[in-house]
C-alpha angles and dihedrals in degrees: 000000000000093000094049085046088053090053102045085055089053100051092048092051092054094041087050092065103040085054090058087048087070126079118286122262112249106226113193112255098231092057083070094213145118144214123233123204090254091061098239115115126242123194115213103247133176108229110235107244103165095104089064084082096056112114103198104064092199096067111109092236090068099039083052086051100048084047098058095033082063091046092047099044096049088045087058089048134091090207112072089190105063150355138196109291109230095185110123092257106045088041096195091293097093125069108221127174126252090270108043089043085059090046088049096046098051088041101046110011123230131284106284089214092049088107092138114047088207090156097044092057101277112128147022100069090313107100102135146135119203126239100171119127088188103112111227112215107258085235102047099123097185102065102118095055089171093069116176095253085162097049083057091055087052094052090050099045107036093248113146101215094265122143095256139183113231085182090232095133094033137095083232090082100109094176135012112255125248126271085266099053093046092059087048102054086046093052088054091046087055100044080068091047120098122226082241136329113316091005107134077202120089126201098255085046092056100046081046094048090039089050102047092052081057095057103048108040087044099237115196111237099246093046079060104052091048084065096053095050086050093049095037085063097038102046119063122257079008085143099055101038105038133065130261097222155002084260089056097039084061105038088054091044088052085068083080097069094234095134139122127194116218135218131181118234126209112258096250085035104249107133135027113210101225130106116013087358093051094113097034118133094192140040111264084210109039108014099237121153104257095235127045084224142342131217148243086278108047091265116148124210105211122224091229145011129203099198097204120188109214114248105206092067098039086056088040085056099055082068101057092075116069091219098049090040091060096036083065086065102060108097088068109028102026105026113094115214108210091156079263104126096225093147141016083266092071096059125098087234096077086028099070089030088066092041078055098045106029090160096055083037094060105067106056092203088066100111120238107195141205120206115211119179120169122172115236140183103234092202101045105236116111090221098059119116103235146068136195117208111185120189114214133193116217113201099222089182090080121077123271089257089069116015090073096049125098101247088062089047109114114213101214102176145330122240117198140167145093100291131042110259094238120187092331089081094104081083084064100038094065105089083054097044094053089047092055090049099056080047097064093033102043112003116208119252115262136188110226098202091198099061085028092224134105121249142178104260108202121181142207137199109220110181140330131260119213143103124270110282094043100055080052082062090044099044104026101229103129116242087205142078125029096319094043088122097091089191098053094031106167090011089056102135110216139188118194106204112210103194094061097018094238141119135254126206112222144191102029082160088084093077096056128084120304085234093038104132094224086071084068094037103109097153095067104032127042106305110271136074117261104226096151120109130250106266119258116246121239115257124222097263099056090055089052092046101052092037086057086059085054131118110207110232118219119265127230136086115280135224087209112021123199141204121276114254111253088211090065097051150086119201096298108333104126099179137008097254113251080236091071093061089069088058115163102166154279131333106195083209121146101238086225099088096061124066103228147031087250090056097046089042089050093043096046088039102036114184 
């Protein structure tokens, strides 16, 4: 049955297209209808929004609305199964089913702003209701023939959606862009350009329809090259706009940037083969075989995989888009600084990072980074056996009103596995950690479409972003045990409570006011007066000084794990952070200003 559905797919995807190669279908104006590639009439029609200001949610008129919103948005969508939930929870970043949007909805309401449903169908020339009673197969994936190929290219390369001028037809053009930048302006030429005359398919949507189909029906290469040859004969101009081959389809489809690069990881997650362990068959640390098992034909599967998306083309490609481009620009030429802290750029953090560092400072394109990691159950049940860490970069040179949103957000890698990297994650972190510092020596060339010219781009982390466990894991400095505190250190006062073996962190008097009246309180606190003053927060010097003095401990997870040597510590420092090998140099900044032991070591050892 699977393989007659797959073929039935096939043929009506191919039949789909040589009907589209003849000549349109005039529909009489007054009818007030069109035809869509797949043969069935819509009528334009205006969605009814008026119920989404309705307060009570129990009225019937809202309950009406959210039903045919429902009904409206799943007719507008090539997946039956679920939509974007808009309730002001889900906020359009969650896909529910029909039942549980509608739960969501009545329960929550629906976003107020939500004026456009551009998610649910509304805009961009799709504004239209269905009156077909002509039933679509549930598992028809090409539905919506007219795919956003050009909203893809938006969400790869940073653009907004604006009409913009990429300057590739003009006299404003000062230089020729990179290689990069090249691939990228004839992909978005392409993505306008239809398959052949008449055709509603362009040449990118096709090799992407083409190539999902092959994904999830699990196509075998050469099945699929068999189609191409076939498609290549029966469609005009087939020879000269679609690919020879799997290999080619793939080749031209890597242009979008969409890539990852893999690397096993050792079972107890010593060791990363990569570098100068790339074709390693065993752990250098432990001793472990690389692969759980390995096939008929030589084949290994390895025990882990760290999935890594490469940094230098996902900044290069903030700059392809003349908006964005400009909007990078922003901390130094549209920022005021009226002593008021609005953005990352006010504090004295990046001040006294650009008085370091004037020549990364001079040119404002050049990128400042946050790094944010957090560990998650994908499934949603705590005793699952497996955890997700993803390590995002944050672009701190855009204004608040965009750096924090998701589209800016920088997927770096993907940890996965049974068990949270701790603070071996610095095996992990290396891929990331040699592209950065290439970043700060060398740069990568880089085409600004807004001033049309190719420039070095150099980049920075500033600081982390994580709760406190996980920049224990970051910095090293252990979050645990009687100097847990990282901004008190030595001073850390700490209370071991015997009834329930734990410890309890004291004297947080010390931080207020000499003069505060709470220091003389003894009544409400433990009995005595607090006189002492707040500790002094270690400098960056101090950190570099006694990490030089500091053996690095192996990394993995241990059958029998020991204690740490006490020879080989300071306080609670249990490794010398991976950051710290891209050291550059010295920040003279009082630790004070920053709000962990992670931030003050990234801003006195930038990277």
């Amino acid at each position: 049955f699977g393989f007659v559905k797959h073929q039935i797919l096939l043929l009506t995807f191919i039949q789909e297209i040589l009907k589209l190669a003849k000549e349109e279908v005039q529909i009489k104006e007054s009818a007030g209808c069109s035809t869509t590639p797949s043969g069935y009439f819509t009528t334009k029609m205006i969605p009814n929004k008026e119920w989404m200001s309705i307060r009570n949610r129990r009225e019937p008129g809202f309950v009406d609305g959210v039903n045919n919103f429902i009904d409206y948005a799943f007719s507008h969508s090539a997946n039956k199964e679920a939509i974007r939930c808009p309730c002001t929870k889900c906020r359009n970043a969650v896909y529910k089913g029909r039942s549980e949007v509608q739960y969501h909805l009545l329960k929550n309401g629906i976003l107020e702003n939500y004026s456009t449903w551009n998610f649910h169908g509304e805009g961009a020339g799709n504004t239209q209701d269905s009156t077909s009673t002509q039933e679509l197969n549930e598992d028809h994936m090409l539905e919506d023939t007219l795919d956003d190929m050009d909203g893809l290219l938006n969400d790869i390369y940073g653009r907004r959606g604006e009409e913009e001028d990429f300057g590739m037809d003009t006299e404003e053009v000062a230089e020729e862009p990179n290689q990069d930048a090249a691939a990228f302006y004839r992909l978005l030429q392409e993505a306008k350009e239809k398959l052949y005359p008449n055709c509603e398919y362009t040449k990118l949507s096709t090799i992407v329809k083409l190539l999902h189909l092959k994904s999830i029906h699990k196509w075998t290469n050469k099945s699929f090259d068999d189609l191409l040859d076939i498609l290549r004969v029966l469609i005009p101009d087939g020879k000269v706009n679609l690919p020879e081959s799997f290999s080619s389809a793939r080749k031209y489809i890597s242009e979008l940037g969409l890539g990852y690069e893999k690397y096993d990881v050792c079972e107890k997650s010593c060791t990363l083969y990569w570098g100068p362990h790339k074709d390693a068959t065993s752990c250098p640390v432990c001793k472990l075989p690389r692969y759980a098992s390995i096939d008929s034909k030589g084949k290994g599967k390895p025990h882990k995989v760290l999935r890594y998306f490469p940094l230098k083309p996902r900044l290069q490609r903030l700059f392809m888009s003349s908006k964005t481009a400009s909007e990078m620009r922003w901390h130094k030429e549209g920022r005021s600084d009226d002593g008021i802290m609005r953005h990352p750029a006010d504090t004295p953090a990046w001040k006294s990072f650009d008085e370091t560092y004037p020549s990364f400072a001079s040119d404002p394109r050049n990128v400042r980074l946050g790094a944010a990691t957090d560990g998650f159950q994908p499934f949603g049940n705590m005793s699952s056996q497996h955890i997700i860490w993803p390590v995002v970069l944050i672009p701190y040179n855009l204004p608040p009103w965009l750096c924090m949103k998701q589209p800016y957000f920088i997927m770096s890698m993907i940890i996965h596995g049974p068990h949270s990297p701790g603070m071996g994650i610095d095996v992990f972190l290396q891929p990331m950690i040699k592209d950065l510092k290439d970043l700060w020596e060398d740069g990568v060339s880089t085409y600004d479409a807004h001033s049309k010219k190719n420039f070095q781009l150099r980049a920075s982390i500033l600081w982390t972003i994580s709760d406190f466990p996980a920049y224990a894991d970051f910095s090293g400095w252990s979050t645990k045990g009687y100097k847990a505190c990282p901004s008190c250190h030595a001073d850390t006062s700490a209370l071991y409570l015997k009834g329930s073996n734990k410890l309890c962190y004291m004297a947080h008097r010390r931080w207020l006011a000499p003069n505060h009246k709470w220091r003389k309180n003894v009544a409400a606190f433990n009995g005595e007066r607090e006189v002492r003053a707040k500790p002094n927060p270690l400098s960056g010097d101090e950190v570099l000084m006694k990490c030089c003095s500091f053996t690095q401990v192996p990394f993995g997870r241990k059958e029998n794990p020991v204690n740490y040597d006490a020879t080989n510590s300071w306080e609670n420092l249990r490794k010398k952070s991976i950051f710290l090998s891209c050291l550059i140099g010295r920040i003279s900044l009082s630790a004070t200003t920053l709000t962990s032991c992670t931030l003050r070591k990234m801003c006195a050892i930038m990277c």
